[in-house]
Backbone as a chain_set.jsonl record, in Angstrom:
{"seq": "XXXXXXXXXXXXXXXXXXXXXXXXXXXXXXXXXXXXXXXXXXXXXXXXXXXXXXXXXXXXXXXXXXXXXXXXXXXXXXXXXXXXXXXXXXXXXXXXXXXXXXXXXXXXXXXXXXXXXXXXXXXXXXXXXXXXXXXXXXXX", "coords": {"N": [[33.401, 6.019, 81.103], [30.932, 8.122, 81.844], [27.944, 10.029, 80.352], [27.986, 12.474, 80.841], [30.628, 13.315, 81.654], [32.134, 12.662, 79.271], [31.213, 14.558, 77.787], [32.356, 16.814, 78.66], [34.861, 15.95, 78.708], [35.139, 16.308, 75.546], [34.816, 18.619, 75.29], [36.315, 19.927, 76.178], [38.469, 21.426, 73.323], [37.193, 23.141, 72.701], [37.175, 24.971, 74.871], [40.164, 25.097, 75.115], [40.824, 26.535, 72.825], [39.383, 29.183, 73.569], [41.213, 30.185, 75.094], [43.38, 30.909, 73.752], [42.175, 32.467, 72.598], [42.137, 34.573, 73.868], [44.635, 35.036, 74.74], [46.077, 35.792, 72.681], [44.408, 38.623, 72.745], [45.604, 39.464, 74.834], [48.48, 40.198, 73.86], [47.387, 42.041, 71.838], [47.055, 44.095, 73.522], [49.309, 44.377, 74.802], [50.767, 45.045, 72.61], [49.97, 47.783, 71.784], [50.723, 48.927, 74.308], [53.0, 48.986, 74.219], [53.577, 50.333, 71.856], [52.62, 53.381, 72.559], [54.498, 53.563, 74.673], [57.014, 54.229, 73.126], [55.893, 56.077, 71.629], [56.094, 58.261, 73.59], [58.468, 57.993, 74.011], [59.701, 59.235, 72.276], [61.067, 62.118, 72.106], [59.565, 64.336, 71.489], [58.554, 68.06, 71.953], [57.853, 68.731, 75.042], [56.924, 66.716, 76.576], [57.3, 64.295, 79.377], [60.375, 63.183, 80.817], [62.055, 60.568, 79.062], [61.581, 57.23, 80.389], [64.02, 54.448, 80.573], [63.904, 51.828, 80.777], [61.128, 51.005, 80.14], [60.702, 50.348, 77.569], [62.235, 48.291, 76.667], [61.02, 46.134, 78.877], [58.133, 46.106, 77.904], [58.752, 44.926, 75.346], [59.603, 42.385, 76.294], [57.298, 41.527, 77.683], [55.98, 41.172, 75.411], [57.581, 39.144, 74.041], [57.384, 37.03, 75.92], [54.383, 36.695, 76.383], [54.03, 35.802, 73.89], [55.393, 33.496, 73.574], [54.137, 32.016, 75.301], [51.614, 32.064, 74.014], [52.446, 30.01, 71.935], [52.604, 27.856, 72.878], [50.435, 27.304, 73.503], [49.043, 27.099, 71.343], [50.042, 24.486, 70.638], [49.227, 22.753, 72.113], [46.452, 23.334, 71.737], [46.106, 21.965, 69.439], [47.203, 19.31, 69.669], [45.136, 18.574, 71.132], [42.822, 18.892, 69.871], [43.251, 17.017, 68.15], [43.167, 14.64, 69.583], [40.538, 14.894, 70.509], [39.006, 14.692, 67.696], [40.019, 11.895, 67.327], [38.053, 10.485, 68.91], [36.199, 11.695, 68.493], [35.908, 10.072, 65.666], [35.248, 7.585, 66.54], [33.054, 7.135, 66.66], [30.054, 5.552, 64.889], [27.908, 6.244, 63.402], [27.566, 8.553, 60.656], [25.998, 11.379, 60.6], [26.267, 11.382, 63.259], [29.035, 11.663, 64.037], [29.195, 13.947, 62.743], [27.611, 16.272, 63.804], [28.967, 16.285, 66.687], [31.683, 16.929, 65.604], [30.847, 19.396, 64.874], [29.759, 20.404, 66.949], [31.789, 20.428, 69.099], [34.309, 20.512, 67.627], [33.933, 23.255, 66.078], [32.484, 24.281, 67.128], [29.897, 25.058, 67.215], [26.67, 26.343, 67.884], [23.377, 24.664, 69.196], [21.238, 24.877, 67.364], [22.543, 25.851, 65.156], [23.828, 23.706, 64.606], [21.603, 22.429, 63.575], [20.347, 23.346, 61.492], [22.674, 23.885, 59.717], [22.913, 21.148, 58.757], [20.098, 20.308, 58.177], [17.968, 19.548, 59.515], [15.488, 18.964, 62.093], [15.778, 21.098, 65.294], [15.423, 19.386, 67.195], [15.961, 16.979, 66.599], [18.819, 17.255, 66.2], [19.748, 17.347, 68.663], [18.968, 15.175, 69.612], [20.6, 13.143, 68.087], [23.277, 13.995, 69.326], [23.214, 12.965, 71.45], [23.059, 10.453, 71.188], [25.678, 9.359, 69.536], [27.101, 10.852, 71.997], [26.871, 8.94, 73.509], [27.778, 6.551, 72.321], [30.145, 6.909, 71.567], [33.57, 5.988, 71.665], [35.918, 6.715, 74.231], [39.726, 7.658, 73.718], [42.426, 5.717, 74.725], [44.544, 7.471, 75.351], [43.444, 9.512, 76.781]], "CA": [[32.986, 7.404, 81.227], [29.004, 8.506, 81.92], [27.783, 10.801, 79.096], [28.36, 13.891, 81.034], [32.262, 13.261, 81.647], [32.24, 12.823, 77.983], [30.912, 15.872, 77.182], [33.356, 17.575, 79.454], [36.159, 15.38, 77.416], [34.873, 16.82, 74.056], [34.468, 20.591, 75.671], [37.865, 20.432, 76.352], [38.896, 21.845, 72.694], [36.562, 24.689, 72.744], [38.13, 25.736, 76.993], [41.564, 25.466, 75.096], [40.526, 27.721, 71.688], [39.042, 30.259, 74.243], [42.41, 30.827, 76.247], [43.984, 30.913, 73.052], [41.858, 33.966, 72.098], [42.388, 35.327, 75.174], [46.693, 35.487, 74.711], [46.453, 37.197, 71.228], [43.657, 39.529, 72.793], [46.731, 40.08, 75.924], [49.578, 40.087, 72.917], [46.987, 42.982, 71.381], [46.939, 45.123, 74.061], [50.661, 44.339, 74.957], [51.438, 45.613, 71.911], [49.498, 48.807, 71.716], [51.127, 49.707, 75.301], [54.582, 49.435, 73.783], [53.603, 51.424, 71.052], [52.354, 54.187, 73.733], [55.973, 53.834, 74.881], [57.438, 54.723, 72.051], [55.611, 57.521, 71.341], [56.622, 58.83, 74.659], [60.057, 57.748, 73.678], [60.432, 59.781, 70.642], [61.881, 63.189, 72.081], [58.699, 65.696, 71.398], [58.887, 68.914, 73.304], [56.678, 69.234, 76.112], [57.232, 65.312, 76.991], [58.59, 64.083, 80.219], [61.376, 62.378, 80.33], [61.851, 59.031, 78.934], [61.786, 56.138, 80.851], [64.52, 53.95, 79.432], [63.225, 50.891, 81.01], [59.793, 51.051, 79.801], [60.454, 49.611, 75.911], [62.653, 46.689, 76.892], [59.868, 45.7, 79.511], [57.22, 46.389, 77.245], [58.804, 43.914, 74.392], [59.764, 41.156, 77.413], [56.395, 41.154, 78.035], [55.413, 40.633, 74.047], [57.762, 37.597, 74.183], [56.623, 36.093, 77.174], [53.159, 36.106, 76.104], [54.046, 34.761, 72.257], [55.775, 32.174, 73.866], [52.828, 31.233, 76.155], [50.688, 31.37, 73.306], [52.926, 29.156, 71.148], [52.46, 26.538, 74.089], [48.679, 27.196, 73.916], [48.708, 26.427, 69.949], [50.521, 23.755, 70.478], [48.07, 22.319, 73.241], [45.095, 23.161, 71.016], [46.522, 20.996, 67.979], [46.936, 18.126, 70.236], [43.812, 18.468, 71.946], [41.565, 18.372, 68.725], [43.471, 15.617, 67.638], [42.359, 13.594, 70.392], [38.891, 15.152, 70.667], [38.84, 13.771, 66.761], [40.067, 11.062, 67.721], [37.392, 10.487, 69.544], [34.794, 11.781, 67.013], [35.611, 9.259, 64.836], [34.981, 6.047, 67.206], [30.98, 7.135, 66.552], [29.453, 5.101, 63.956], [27.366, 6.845, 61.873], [27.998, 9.918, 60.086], [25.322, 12.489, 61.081], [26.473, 11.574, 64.732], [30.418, 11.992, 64.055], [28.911, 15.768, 62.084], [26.705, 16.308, 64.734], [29.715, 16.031, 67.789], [32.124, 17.491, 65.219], [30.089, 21.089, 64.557], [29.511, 20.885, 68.542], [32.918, 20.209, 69.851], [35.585, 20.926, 67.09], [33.967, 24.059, 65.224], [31.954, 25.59, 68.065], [28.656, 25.78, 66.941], [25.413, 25.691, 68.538], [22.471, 23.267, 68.35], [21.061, 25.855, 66.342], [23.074, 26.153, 63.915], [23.832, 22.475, 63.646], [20.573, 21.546, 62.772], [20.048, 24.606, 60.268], [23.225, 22.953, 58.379], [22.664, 19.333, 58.669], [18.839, 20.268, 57.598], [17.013, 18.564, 60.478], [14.945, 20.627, 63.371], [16.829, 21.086, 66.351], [15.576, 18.432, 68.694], [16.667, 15.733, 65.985], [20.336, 17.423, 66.635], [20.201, 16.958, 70.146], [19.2, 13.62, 69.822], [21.831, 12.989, 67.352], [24.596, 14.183, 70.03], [23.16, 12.607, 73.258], [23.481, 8.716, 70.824], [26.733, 9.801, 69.215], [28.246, 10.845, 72.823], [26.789, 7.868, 74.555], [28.387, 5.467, 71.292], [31.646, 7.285, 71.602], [34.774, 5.726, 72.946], [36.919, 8.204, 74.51], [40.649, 6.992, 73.566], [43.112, 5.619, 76.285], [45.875, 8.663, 76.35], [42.464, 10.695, 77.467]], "C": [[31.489, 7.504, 80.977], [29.157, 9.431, 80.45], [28.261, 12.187, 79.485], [29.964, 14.165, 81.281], [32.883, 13.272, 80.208], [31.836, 13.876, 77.449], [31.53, 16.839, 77.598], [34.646, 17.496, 78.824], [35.866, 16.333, 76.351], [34.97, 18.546, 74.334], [35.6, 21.172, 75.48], [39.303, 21.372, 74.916], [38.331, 23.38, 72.773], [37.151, 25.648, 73.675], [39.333, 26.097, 75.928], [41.765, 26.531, 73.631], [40.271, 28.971, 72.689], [40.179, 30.543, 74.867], [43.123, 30.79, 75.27], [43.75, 32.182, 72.568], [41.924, 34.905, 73.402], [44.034, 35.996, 75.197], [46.594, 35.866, 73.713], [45.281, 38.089, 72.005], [45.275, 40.164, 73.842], [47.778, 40.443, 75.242], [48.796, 41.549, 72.453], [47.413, 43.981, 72.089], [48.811, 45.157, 74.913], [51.916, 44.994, 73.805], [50.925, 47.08, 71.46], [49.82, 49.276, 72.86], [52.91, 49.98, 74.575], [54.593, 50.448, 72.978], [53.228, 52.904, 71.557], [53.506, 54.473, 74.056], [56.851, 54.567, 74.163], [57.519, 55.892, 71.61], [56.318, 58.142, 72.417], [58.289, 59.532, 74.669], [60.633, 58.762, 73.07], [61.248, 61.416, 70.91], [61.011, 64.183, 71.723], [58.894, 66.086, 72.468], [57.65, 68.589, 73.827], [56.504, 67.744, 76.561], [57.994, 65.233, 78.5], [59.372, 62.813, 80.046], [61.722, 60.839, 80.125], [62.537, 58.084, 79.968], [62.41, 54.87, 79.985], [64.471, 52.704, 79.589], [61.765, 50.239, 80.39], [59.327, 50.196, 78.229], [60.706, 48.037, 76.48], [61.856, 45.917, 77.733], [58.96, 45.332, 78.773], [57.493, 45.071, 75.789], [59.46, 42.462, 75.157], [58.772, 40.556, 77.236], [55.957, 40.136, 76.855], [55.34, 39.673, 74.004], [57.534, 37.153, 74.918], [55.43, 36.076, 76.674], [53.206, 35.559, 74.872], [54.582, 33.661, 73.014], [54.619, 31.204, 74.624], [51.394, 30.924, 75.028], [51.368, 30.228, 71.862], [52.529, 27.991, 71.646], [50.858, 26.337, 73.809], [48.276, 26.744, 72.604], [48.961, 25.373, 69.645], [49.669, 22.574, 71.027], [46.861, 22.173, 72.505], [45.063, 21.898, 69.907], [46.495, 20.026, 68.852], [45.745, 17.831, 70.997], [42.263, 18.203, 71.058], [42.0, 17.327, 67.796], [42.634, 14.39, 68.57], [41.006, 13.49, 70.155], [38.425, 14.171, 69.01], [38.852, 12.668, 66.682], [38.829, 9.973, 68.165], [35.661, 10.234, 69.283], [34.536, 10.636, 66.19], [35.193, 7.867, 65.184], [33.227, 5.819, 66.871], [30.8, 6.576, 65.353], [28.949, 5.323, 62.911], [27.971, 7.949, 61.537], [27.209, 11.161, 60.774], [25.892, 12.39, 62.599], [27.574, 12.432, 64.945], [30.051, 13.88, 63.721], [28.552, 16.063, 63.403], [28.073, 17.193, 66.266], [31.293, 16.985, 66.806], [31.923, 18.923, 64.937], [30.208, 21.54, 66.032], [30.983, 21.432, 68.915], [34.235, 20.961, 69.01], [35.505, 22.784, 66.299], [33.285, 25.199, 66.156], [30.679, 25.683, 68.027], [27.625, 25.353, 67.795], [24.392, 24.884, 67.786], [21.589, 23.968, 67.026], [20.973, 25.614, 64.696], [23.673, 25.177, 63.257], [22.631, 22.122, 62.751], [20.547, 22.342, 61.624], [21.047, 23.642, 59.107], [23.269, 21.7, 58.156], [21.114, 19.281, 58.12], [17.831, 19.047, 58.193], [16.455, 19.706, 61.101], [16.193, 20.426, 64.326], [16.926, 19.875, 67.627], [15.744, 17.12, 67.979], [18.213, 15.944, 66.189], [20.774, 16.885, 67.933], [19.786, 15.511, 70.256], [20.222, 12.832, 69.124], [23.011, 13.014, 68.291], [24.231, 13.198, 70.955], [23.648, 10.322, 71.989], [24.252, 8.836, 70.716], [27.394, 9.732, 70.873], [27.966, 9.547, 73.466], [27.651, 6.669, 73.771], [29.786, 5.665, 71.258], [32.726, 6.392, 72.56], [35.814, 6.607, 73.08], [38.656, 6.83, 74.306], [41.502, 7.058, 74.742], [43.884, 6.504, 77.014], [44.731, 9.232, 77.05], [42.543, 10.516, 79.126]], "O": [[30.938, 7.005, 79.997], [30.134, 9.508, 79.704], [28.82, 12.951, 78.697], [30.42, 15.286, 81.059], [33.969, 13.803, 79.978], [32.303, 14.066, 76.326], [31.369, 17.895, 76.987], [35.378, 18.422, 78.475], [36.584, 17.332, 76.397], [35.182, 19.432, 73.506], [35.958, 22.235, 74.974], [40.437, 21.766, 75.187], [38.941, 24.445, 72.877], [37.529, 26.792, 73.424], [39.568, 27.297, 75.788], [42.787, 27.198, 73.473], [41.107, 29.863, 72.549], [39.992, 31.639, 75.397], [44.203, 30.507, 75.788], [44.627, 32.954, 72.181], [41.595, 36.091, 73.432], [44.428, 37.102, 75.569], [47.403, 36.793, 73.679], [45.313, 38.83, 71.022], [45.883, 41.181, 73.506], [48.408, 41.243, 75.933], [49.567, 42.486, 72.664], [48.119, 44.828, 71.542], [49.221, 46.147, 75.519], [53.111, 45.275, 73.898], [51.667, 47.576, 70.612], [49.281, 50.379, 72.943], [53.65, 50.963, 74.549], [55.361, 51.398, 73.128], [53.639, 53.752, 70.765], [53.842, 55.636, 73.835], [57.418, 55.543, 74.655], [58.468, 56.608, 71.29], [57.371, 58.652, 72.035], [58.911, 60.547, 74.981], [61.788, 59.159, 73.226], [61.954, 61.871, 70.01], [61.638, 65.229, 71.556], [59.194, 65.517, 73.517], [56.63, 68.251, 73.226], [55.425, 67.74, 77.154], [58.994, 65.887, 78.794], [59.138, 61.791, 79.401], [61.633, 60.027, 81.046], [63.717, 58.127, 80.315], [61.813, 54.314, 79.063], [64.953, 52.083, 78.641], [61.539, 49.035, 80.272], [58.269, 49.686, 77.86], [59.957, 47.078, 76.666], [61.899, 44.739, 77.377], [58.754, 44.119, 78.805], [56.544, 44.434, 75.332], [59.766, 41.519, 74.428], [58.755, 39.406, 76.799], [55.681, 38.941, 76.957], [54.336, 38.963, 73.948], [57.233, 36.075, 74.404], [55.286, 34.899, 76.343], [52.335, 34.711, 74.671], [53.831, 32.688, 72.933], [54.378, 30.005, 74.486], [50.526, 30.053, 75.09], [50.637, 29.804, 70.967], [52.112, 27.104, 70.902], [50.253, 25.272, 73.929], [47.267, 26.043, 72.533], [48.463, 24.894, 68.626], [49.484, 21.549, 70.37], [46.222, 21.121, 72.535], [44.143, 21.114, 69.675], [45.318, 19.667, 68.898], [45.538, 16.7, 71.437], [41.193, 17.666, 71.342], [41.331, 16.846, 66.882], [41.782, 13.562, 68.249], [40.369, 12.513, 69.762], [37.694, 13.182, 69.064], [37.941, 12.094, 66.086], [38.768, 8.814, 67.756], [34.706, 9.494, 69.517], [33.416, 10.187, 65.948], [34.835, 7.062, 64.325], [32.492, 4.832, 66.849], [31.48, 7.141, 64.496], [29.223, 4.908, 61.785], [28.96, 8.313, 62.174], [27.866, 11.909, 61.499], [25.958, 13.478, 63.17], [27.558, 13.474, 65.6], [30.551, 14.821, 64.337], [29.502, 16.07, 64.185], [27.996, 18.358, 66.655], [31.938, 17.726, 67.548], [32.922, 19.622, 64.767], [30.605, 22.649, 66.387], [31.274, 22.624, 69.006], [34.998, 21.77, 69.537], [36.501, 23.453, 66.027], [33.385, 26.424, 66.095], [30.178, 26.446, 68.853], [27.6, 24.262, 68.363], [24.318, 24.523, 66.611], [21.43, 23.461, 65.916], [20.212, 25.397, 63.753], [24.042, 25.191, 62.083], [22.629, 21.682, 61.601], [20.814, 21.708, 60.603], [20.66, 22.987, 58.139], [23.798, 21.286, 57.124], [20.803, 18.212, 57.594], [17.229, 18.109, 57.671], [16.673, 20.902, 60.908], [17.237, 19.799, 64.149], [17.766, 19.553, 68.467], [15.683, 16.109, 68.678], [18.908, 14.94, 66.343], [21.768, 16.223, 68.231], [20.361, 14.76, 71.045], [20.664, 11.828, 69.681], [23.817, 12.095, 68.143], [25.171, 12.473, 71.279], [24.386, 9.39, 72.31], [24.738, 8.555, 71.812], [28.109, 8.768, 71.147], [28.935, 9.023, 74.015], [28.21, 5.84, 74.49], [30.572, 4.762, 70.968], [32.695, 6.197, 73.775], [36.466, 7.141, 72.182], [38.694, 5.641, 74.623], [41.506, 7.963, 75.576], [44.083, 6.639, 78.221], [45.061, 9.529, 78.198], [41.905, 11.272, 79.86]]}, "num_chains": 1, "name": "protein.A"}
């Protein structure tokens, strides 16, 4: 693997955290329409008439998307295992930090260097040795 296929490898936890916050944001608003329902539901005057379809739909949906994000938590956990995996083949320490802050925690170069207490273009040189020293493992 070149360096940039490897950095695509390692990305791959962050892609699968982001579609993770994406199905509890769809679970949010899946559950603030049911509750909409509900209200509807409840028999105040001046209401029209309940739709008696509209709940049991409305909590289908819920579970169908908990279940899809069970799959997606499940996916993430194995996916930053690897990516760790992965992390740890690097040699030194500041590299493994370095590729660990990037890849497993999110952060920018930024805000690596700020906590590792380097400037910033010692970070990025830190990642580019680190990913080039990395061996990506075989399930990858």
């Amino acid at each position: 693997m070149d360096y940039k296929e490897k950095v695509e490898w390692l990305g791959r936890y962050q892609a699968s955290v982001s579609c993770q916050h994406m199905l509890e944001e769809e679970i949010e608003v899946l559950r603030s329409d049911a509750e909409r329902v509900t209200a509807c539901m409840s028999g105040m005057p001046g209401r029209s008439g309940p739709n008696a379809d509209r709940l049991p739909r409305a909590v289908e949906r819920i579970e169908e998307a908990q279940k899809r994000l069970e799959q997606q938590l499940e996916s993430c956990m194995e996916t930053r295992a690897e990516i760790m995996c992965g992390i740890m083949t690097v040699r030194d320490r500041p590299g493994q930090e370095v590729l660990r802050r990037r890849y497993v925690m999110g952060q920018n170069f930024s805000e690596i260097a700020e906590a590792m207490g380097v400037v910033q273009r010692r970070a990025y040189q830190l990642h580019r040795t680190a990913v080039e020293g990395m061996a990506v493992p075989k399930r990858a």
